[in-house]
VOBA-1610 file (N, C-alpha, C; in pm, whole numbers, padded with zeros to 5 digits, always signed):
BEGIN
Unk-00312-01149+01063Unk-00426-01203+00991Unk-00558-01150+01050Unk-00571-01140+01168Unk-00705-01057+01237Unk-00734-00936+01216Unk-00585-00835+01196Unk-00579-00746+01189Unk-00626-00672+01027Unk-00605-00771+00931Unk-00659-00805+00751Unk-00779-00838+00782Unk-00845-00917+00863Unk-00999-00951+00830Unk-01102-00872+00902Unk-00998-00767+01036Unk-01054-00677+01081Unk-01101-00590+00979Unk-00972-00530+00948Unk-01012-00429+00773Unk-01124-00447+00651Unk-01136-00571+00608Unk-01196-00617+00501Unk-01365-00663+00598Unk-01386-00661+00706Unk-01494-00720+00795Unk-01577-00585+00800Unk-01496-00431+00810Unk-01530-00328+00880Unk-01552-00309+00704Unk-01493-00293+00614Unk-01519-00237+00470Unk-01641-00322+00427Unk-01646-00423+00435Unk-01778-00482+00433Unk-01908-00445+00482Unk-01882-00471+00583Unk-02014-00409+00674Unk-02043-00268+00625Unk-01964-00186+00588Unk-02007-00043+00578Unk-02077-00065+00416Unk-02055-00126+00328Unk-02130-00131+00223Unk-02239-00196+00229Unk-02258-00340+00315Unk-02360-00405+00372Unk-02441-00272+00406Unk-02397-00192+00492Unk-02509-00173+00562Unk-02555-00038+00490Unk-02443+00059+00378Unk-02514+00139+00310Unk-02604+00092+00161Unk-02624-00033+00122Unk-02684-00087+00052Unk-02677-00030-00068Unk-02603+00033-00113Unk-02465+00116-00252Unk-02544+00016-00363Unk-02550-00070-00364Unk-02581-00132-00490Unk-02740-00142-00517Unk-02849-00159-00456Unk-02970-00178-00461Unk-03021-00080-00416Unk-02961+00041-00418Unk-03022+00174-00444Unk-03158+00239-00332Unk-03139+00186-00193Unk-03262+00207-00152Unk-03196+00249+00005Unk-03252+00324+00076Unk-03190+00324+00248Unk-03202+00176+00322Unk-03104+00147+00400Unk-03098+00034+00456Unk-03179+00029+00586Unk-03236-00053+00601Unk-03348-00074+00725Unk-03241-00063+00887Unk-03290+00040+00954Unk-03225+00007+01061Unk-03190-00076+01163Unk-03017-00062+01168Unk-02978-00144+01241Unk-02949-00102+01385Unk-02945-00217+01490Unk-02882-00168+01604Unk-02769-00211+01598Unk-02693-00181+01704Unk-02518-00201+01739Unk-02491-00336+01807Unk-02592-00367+01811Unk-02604-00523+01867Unk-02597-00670+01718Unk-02664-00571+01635Unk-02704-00625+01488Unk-02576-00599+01439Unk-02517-00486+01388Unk-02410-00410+01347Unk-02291-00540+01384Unk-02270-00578+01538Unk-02144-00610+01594Unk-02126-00750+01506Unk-02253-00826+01514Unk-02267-00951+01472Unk-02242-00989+01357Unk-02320-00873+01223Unk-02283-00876+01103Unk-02091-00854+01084Unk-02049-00762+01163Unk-01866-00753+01153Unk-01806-00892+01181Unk-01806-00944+01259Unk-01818-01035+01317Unk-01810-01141+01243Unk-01930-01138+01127Unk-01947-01264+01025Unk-01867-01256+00937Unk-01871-01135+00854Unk-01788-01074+00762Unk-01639-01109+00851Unk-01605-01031+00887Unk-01445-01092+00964Unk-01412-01224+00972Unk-01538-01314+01014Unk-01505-01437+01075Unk-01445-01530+00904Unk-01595-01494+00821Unk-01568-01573+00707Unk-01409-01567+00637Unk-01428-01429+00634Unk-01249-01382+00573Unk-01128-01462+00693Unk-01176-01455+00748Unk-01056-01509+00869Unk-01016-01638+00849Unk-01131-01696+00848Unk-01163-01854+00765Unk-01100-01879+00643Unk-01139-01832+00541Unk-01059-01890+00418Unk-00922-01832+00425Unk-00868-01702+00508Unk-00744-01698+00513Unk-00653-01773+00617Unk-00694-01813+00698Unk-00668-01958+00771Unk-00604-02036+00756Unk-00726-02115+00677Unk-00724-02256+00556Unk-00636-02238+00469Unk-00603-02090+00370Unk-00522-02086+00298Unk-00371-02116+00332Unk-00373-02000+00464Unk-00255-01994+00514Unk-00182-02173+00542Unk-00279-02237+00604Unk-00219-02316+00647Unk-00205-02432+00505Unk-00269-02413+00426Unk-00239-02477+00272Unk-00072-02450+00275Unk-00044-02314+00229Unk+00040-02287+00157Unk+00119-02310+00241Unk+00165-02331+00379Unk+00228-02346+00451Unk+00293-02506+00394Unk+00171-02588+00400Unk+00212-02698+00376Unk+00281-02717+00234Unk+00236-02684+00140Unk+00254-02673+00001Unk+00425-02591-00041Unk+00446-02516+00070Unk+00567-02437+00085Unk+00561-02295-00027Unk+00410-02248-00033Unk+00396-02137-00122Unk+00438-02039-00034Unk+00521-01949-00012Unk+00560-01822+00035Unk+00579-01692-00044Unk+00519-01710-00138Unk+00560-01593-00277Unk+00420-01466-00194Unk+00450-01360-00227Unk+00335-01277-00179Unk+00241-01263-00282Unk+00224-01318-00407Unk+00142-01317-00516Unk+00024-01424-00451Unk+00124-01531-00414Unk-00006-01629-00393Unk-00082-01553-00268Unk-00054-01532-00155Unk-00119-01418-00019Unk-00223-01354-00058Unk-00171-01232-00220Unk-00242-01142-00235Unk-00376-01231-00312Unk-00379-01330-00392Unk-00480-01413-00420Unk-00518-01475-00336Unk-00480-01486-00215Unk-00574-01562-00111Unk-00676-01454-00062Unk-00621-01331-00070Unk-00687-01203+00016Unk-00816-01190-00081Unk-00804-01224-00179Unk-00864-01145-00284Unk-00980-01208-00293Unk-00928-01350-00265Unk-01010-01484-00226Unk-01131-01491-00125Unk-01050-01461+00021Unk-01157-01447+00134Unk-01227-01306+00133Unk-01190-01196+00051Unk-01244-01073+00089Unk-01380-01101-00039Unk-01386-01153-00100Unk-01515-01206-00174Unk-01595-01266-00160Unk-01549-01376-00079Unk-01597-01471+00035Unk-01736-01413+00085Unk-01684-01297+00174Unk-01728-01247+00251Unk-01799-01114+00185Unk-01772-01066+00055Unk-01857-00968+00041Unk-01951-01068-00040Unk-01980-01172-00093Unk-02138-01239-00177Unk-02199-01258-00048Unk-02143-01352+00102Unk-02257-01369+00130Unk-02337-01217+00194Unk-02248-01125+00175Unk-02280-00981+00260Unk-02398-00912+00167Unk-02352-00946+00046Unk-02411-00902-00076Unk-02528-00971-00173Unk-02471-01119-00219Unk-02526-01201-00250Unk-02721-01270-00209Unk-02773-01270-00277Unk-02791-01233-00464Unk-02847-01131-00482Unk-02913-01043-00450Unk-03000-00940-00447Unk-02882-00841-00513Unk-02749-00821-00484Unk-02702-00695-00525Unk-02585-00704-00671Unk-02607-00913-00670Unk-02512-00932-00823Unk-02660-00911-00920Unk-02736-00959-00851Unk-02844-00932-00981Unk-02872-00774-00994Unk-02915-00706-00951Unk-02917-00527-00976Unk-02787-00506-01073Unk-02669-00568-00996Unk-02534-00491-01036Unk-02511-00541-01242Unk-02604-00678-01273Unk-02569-00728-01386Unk-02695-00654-01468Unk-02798-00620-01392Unk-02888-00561-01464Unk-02819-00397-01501Unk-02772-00326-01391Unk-02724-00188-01448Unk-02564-00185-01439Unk-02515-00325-01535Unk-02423-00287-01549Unk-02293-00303-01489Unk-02235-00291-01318Unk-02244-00275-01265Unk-02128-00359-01204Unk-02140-00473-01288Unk-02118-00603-01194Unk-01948-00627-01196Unk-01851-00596-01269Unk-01712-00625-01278Unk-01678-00515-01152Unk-01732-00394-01151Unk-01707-00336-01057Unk-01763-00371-00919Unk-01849-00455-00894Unk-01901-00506-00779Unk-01793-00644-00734Unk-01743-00706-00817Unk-01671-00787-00804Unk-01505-00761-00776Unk-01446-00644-00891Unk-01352-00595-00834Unk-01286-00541-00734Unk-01400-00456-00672Unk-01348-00376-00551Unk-01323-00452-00442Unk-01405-00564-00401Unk-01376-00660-00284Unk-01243-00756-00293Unk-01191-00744-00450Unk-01066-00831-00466Unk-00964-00751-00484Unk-00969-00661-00487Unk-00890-00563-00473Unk-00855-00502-00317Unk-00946-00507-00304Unk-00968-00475-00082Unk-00844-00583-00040Unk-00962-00711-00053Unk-00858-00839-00013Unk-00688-00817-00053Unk-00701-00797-00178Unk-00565-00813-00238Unk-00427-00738-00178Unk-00495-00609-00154Unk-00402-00509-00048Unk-00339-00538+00063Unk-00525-00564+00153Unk-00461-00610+00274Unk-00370-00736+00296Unk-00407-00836+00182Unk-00262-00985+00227Unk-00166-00881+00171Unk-00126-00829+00099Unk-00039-00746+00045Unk+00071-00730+00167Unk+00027-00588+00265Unk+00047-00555+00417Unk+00058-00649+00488Unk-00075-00732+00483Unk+00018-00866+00603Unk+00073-00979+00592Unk+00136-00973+00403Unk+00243-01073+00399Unk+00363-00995+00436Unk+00357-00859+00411Unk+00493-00781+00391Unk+00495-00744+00578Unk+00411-00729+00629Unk+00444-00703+00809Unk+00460-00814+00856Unk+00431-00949+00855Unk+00473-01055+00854Unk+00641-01100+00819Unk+00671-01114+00749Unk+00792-01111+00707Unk+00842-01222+00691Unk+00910-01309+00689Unk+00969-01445+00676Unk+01030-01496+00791Unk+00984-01628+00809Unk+01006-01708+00955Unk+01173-01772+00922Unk+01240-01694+00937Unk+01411-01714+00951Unk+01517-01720+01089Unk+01564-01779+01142Unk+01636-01819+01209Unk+01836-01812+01203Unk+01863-01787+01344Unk+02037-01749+01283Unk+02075-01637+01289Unk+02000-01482+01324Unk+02035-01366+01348Unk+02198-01387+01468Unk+02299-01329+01459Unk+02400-01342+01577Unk+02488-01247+01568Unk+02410-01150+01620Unk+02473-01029+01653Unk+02634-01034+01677Unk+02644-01098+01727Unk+02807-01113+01802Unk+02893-01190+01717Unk+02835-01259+01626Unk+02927-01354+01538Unk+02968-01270+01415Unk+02886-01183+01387Unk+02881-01092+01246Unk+03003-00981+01331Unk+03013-00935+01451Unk+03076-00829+01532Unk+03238-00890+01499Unk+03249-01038+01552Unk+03345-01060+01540Unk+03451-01153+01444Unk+03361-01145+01326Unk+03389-01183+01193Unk+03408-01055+01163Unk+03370-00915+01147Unk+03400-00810+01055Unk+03546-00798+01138Unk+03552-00786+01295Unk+03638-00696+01383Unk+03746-00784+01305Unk+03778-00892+01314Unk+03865-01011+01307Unk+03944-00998+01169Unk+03873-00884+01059Unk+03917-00891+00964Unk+03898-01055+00839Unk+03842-01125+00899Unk+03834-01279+00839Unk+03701-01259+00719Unk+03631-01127+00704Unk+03568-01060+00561Unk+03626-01044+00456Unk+03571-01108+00351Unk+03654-01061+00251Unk+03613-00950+00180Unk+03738-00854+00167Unk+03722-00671+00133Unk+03620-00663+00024Unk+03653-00763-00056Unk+03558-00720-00221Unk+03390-00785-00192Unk+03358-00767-00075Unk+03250-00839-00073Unk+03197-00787+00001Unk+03041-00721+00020Unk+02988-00623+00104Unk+02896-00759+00151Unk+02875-00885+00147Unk+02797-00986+00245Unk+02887-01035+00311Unk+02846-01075+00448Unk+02934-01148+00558Unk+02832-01242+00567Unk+02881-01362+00548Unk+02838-01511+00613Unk+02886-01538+00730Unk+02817-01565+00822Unk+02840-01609+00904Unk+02825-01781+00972Unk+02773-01771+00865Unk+02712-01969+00885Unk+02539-01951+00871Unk+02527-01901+00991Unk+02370-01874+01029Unk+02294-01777+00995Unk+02379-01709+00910Unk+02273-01560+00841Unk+02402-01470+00746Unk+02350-01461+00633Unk+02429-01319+00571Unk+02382-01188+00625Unk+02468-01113+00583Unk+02431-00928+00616Unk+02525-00894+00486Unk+02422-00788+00491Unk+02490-00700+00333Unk+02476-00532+00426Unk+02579-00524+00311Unk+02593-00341+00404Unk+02657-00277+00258Unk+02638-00327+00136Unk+02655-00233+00065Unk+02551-00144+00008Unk+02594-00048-00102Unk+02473+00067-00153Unk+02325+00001-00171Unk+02191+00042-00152Unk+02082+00050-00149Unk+01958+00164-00225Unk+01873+00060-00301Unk+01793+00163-00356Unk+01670+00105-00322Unk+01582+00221-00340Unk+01438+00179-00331Unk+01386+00097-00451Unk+01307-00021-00446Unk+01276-00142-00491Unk+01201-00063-00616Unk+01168-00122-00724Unk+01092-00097-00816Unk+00968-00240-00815Unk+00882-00145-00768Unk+00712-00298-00762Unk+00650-00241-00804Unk+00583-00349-00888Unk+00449-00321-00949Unk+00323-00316-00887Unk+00362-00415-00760Unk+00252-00456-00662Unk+00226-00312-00576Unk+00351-00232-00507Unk+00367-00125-00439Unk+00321-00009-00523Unk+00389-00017-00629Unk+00295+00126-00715Unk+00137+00134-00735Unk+00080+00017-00712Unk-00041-00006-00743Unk-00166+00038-00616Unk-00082-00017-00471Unk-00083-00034-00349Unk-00093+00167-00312Unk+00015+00219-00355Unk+00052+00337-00332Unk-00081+00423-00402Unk-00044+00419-00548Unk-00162+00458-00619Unk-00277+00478-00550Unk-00371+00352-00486Unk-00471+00350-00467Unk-00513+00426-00333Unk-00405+00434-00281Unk-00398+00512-00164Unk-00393+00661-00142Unk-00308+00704-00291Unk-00348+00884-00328Unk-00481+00903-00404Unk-00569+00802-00451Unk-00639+00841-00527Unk-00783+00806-00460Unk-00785+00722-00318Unk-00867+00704-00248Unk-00923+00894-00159Unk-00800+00877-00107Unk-00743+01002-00027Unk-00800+01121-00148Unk-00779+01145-00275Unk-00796+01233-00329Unk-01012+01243-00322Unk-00993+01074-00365Unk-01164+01121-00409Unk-01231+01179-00279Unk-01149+01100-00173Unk-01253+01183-00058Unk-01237+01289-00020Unk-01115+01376-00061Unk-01115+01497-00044Unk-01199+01571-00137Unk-01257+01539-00268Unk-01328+01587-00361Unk-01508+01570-00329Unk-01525+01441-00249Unk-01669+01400-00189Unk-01674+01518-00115Unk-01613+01544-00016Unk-01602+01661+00095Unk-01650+01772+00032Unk-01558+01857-00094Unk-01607+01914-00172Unk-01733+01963-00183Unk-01747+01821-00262Unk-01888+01849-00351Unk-02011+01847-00253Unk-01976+01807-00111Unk-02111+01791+00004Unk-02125+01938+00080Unk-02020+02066+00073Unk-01986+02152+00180Unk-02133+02221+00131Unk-02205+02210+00066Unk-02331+02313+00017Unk-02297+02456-00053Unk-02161+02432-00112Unk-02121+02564-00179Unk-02175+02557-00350Unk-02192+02428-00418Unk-02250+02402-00565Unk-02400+02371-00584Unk-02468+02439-00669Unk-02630+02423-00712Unk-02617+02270-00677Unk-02743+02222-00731Unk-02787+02083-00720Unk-02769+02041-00857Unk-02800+02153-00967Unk-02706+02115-01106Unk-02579+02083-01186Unk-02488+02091-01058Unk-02393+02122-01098Unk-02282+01982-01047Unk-02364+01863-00978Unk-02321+01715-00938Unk-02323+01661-01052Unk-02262+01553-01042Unk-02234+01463-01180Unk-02385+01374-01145Unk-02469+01332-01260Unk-02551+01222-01208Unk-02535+01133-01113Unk-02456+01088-01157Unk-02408+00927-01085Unk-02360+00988-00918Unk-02336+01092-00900Unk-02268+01141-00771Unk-02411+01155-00709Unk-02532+01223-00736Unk-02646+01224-00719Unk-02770+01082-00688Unk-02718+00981-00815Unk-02774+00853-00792Unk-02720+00753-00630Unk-02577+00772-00670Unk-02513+00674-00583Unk-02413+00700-00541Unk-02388+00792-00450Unk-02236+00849-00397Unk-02139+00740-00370Unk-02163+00622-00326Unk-02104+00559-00306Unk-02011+00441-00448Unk-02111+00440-00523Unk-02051+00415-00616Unk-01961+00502-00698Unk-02039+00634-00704Unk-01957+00761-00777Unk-01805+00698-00692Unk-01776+00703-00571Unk-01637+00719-00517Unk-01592+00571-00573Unk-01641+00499-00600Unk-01568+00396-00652Unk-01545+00356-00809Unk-01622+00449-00843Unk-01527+00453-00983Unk-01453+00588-00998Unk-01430+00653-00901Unk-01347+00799-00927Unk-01205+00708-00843Unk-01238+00629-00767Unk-01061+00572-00702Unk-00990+00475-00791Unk-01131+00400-00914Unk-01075+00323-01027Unk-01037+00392-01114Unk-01024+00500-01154Unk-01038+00603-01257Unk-00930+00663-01223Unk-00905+00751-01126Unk-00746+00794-01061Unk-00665+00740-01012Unk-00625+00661-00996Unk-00586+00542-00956Unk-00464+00502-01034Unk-00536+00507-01143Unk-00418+00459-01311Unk-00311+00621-01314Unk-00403+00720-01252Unk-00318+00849-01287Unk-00220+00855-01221Unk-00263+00784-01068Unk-00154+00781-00971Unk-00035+00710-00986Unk-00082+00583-01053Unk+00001+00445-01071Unk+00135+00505-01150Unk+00078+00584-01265Unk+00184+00639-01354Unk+00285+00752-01276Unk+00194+00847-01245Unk+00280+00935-01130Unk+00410+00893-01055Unk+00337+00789-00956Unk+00441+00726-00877Unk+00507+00594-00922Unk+00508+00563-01005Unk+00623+00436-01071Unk+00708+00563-01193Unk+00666+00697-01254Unk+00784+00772-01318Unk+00850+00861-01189Unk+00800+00914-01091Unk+00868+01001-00971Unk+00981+00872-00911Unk+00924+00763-00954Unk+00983+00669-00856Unk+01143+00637-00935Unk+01136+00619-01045Unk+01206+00650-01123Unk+01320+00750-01193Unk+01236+00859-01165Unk+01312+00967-01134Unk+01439+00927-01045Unk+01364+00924-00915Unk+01420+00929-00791Unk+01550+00833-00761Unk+01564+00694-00826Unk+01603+00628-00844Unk+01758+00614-00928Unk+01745+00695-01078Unk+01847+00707-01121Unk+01914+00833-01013Unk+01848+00907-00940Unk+01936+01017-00874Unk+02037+00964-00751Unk+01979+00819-00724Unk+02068+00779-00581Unk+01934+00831-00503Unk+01803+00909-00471Unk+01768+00864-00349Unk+01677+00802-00328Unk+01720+00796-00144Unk+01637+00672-00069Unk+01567+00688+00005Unk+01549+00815+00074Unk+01525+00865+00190Unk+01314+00881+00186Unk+01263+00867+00225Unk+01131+00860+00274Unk+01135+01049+00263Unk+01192+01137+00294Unk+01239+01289+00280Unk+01154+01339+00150Unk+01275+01239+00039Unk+01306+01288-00080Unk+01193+01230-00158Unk+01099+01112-00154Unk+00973+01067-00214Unk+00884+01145-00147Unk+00858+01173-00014Unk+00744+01316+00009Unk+00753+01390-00062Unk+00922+01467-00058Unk+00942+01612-00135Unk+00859+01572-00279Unk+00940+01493-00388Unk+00871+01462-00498Unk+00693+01486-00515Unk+00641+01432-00396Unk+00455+01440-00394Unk+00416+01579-00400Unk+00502+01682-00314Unk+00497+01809-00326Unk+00495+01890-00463Unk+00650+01862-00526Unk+00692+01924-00647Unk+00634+01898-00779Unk+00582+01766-00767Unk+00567+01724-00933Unk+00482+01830-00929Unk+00319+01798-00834Unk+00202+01874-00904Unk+00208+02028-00868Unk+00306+02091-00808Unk+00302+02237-00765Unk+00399+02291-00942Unk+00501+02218-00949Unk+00498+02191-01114Unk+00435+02214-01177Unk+00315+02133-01209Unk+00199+02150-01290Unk+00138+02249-01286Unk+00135+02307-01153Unk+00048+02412-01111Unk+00093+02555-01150Unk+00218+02554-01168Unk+00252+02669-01177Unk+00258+02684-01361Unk+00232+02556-01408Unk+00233+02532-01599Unk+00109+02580-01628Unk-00002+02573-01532Unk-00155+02615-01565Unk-00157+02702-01512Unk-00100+02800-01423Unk-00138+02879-01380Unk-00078+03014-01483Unk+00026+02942-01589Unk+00037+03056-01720Unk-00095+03032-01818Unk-00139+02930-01789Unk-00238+02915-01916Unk-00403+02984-01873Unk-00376+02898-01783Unk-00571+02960-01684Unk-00601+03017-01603Unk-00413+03087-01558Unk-00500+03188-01425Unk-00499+03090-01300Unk-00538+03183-01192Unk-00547+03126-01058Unk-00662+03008-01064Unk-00733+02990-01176Unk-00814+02843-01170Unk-00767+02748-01172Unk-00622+02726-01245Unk-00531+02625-01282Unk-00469+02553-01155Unk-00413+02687-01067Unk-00384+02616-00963Unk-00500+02621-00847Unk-00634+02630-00856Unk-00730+02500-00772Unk-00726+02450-00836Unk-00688+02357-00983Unk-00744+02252-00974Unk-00643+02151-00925Unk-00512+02208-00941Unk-00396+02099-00921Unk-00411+02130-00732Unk-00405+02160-00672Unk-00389+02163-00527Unk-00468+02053-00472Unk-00578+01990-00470Unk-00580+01885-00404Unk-00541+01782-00452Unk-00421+01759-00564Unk-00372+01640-00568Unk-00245+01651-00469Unk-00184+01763-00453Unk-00078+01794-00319Unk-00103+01678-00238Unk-00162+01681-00157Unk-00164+01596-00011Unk-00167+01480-00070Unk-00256+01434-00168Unk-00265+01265-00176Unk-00171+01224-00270Unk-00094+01286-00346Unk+00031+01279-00404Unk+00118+01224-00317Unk+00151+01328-00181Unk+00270+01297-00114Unk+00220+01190-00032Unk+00113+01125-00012Unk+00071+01033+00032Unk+00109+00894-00022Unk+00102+00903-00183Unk+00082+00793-00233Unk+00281+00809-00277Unk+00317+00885-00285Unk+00503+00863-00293Unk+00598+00808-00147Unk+00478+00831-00058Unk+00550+00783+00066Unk+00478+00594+00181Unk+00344+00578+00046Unk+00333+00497+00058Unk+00400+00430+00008Unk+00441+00496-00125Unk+00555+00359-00250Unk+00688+00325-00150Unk+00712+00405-00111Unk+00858+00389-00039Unk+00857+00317+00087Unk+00753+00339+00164Unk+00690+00182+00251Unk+00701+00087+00193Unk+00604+00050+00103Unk+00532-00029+00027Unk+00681-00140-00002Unk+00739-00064-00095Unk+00841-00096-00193Unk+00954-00142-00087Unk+00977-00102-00008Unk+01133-00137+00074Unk+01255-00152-00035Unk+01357-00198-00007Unk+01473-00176-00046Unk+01590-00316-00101Unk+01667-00245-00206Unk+01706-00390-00267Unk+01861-00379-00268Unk+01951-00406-00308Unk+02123-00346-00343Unk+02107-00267-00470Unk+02146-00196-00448Unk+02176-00131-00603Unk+02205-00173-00697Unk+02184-00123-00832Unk+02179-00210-00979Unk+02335-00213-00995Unk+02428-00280-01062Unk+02560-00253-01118Unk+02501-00170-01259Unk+02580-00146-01301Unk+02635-00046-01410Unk+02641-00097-01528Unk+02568-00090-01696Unk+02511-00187-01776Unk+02665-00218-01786Unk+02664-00329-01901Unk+02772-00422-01950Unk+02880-00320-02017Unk+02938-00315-02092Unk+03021-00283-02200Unk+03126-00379-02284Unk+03085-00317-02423Unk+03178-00346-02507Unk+03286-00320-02534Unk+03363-00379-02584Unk+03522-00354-02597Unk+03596-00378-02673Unk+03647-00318-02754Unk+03734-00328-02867Unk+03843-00318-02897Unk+03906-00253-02795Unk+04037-00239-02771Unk+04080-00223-02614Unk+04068-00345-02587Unk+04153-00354-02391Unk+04210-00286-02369Unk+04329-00204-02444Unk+04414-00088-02401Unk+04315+00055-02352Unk+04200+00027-02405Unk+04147+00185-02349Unk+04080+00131-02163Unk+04100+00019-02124Unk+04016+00008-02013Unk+04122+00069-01933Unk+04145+00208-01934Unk+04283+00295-01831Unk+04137+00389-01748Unk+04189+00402-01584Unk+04078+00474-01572Unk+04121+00653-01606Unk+04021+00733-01581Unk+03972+00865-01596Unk+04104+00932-01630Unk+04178+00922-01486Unk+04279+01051-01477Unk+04413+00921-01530Unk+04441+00874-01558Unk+04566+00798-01573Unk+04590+00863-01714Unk+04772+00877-01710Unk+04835+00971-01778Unk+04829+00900-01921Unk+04799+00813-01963Unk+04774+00723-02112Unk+04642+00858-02180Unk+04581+00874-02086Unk+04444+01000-02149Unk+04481+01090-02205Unk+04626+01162-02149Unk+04671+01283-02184Unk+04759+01294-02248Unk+04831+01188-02309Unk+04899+01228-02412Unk+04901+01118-02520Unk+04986+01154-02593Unk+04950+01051-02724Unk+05089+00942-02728Unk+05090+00858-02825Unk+05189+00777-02836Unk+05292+00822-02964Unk+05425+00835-03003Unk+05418+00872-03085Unk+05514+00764-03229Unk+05484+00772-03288Unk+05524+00694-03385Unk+05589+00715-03480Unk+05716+00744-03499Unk+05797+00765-03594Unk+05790+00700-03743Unk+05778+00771-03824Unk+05764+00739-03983Unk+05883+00702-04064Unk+05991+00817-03992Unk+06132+00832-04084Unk+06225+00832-04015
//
């Protein structure tokens, strides 16, 4: 939890103190000023995630939905009074304002995200030695890949990577963060006229990057919930094989534009490379792992065909005399 309000305290302060929304340089601070403002920002978030925590504790909410609404909760907290009023009023005058509101609940939302999922569930009954000598003992039953032991199951059959909505989203935002700032970099090296910036990159860099990580973001989301997919009906699991994927899709692409446009096609697909394989190997963090699906239902119409593959009923016929 310190380690979440550390994050959301330090993301704060850095917008606090570049003043992104009211459009003007921020009056200087010292590091004495600086420590205090983190400090507040952290403290407040720390606070309502606290209080929450210890709500839901009582209440017996453990779902990570409710977490990620608590995050979403204190990381707002803490960006009005950081912000509040000077930068909701600008933000409603130009506009401004769903995105001033979003990004801090979205911040929040991540980080409970991470520290419900590094957290993990307060469970009791692990016994190494009881599970050792229940399998050795043979006292498992064969058709059953869980062992009870009294005090804890274990499963040891097949495994796939989880399908989340929460993790694709999580992942997403993480190739498309990674991407815009590889594109800020870009556009700052002094290689493009001064004509040739988008307005808004010119007005407010800081905002420019926050609607280019809302904006790619959705591209990513799709990316990595169909790669994920992909990956999934193939059997793999491996953290390997979701990098490889970040690699291939867009070198893929690259090599589809590079029949159409020439060596321009592939700059444009190359810096999605890195934050691609970024955001496929966040999903596979993110996401962790579930048992594998069984195999859909089937219909049946005649019980005599349930013979398997190679059994000799396949290969020949029955025959039925007429006369």
């Amino acid at each position: 939890m310190l380690v979440q309000s550390q994050i959301v305290g330090i993301l704060v302060l850095a917008q606090f103190q570049l003043n992104a929304w009211l459009g003007q340089k921020p009056d200087p601070t010292t590091p004495d000023k600086a420590i205090l403002y983190f400090l507040l920002f952290a403290g407040l978030n720390f606070a309502v995630m606290f209080a929450g925590d210890r709500l839901f504790r009582k209440r017996g909410w453990w779902q990570r939905a409710a977490y990620c609404g608590l995050g979403a909760l204190a990381s707002s907290v803490a960006h009005a009074v950081a912000l509040a009023p000077a930068a909701y009023l600008v933000a409603v005058r130009d506009g401004t304002l769903i995105a001033l509101l979003l990004v801090p609940a979205l911040i929040g939302a991540a980080t409970s995200f991470l520290m419900h999922k590094s957290m993990g569930y307060a469970v009791e009954g692990d016994d190494p030695d009881a599970l050792f000598r229940k399998v050795a003992s043979g006292t498992a039953e064969s058709s059953s890949a869980v062992h009870d032991i009294g005090s804890a199951e274990y499963y040891e059959g097949p495994l796939q990577v989880r399908t989340s909505a929460m993790a694709g989203l999580l992942a997403a935002l993480c190739g498309s963060t990674l991407y815009v700032f590889v594109s800020l970099v870009g556009l700052s090296d002094g290689q493009l006229p001064a004509d040739a910036f988008p307005p808004l990159f010119k007005a407010n860099p800081i905002l420019f990057a926050l609607y280019g990580i809302c904006g790619t973001a959705g591209l990513f989301y799709v990316f990595v919930r169909r790669a994920h997919a992909f990956l999934q009906r193939r059997g793999k699991t491996s953290l390997k094989s979701y990098a490889l994927a970040g690699v291939f899709v867009p070198l893929g692409f690259a090599l589809a534009l590079l029949a159409l446009m020439g060596p321009f096609g592939v700059i444009m697909v190359l810096p999605w490379v890195l934050p691609s394989v970024v955001a496929m190997a966040a999903y596979h963090r993110f996401a962790g792992f579930e048992p594998l699906d069984l195999p859909d239902d089937i219909e049946v119409r005649d019980p005599r065909a349930m013979l398997p593959a190679d059994h000799i009923r396949r290969r020949v016929r029955r025959v039925v005399r007429t006369g």
